[in-house]
C-alpha positions in Angstrom: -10.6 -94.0 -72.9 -9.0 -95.3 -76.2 -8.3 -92.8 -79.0 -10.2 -94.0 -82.0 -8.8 -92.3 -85.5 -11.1 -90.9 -88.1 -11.0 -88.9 -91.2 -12.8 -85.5 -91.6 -13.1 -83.2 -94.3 -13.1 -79.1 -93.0 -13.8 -76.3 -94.5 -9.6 -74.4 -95.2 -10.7 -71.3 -93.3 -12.1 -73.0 -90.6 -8.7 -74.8 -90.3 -6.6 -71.9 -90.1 -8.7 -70.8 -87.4 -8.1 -73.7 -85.6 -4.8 -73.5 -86.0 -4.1 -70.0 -84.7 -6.9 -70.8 -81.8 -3.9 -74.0 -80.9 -1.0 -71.4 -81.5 -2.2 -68.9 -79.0 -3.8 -71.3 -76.4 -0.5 -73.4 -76.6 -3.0 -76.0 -76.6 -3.0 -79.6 -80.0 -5.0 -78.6 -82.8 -6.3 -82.3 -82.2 -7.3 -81.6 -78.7 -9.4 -78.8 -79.7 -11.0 -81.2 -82.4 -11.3 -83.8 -79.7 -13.1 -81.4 -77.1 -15.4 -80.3 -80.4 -16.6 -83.6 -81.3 -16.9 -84.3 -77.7 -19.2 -81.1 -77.1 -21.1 -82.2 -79.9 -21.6 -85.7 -78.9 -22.9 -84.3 -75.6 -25.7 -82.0 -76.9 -26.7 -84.6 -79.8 -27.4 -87.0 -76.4 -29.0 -84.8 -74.7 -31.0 -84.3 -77.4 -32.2 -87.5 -78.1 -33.1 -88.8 -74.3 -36.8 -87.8 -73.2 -36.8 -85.1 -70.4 -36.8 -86.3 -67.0 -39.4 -83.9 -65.4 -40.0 -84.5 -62.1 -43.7 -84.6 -61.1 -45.9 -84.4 -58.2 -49.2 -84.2 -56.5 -49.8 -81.2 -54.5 -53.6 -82.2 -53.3 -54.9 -78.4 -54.3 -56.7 -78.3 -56.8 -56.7 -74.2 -57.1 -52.7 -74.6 -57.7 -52.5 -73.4 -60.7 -54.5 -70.9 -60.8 -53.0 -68.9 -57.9 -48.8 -69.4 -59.0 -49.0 -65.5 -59.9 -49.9 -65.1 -56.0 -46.7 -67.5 -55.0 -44.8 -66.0 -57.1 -45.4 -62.8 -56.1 -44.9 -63.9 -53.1 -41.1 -65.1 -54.0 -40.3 -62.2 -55.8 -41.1 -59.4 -53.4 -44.7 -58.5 -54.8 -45.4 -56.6 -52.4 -46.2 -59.0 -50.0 -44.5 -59.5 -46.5 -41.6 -62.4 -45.8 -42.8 -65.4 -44.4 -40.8 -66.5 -41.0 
């Protein structure tokens, strides 16, 4: 993907952060910026798109008001393992 240039203002302390952070890691002070702005990009996304829930029909009715029983069931509630 093609490198775009921008200008950004930081905060000094920040910076000198970021520049020990790229001493140590032997790692661009501009590819820790890039993989910032990319993280950030990412969650701002996610954000914005609805949830893509999957849903479905079981046919009982009484579902709901018996998930304690599966869970317990799941989760070693006393109950025996199913084979």
């Amino acid at each position: 993907m093609p490198l775009k240039r921008t200008m950004v203002y930081a905060d000094a302390d920040d910076l000198a952060v970021l520049k020990a952070a790229a001493a140590r890691s032997d790692v661009s002070e501009a590819e820790i910026i890039r993989n910032a702005i990319h993280l950030a990009a990412q969650r701002v996304r996610r954000r914005s798109e609805p949830l893509r829930l999957r849903r479905f029909a079981s046919g009982d009715p009484s579902l709901a008001e018996r998930v304690d029983e599966f869970l317990a069931d799941d989760f070693g509630g006393g109950h025996q393992e199913r084979s």
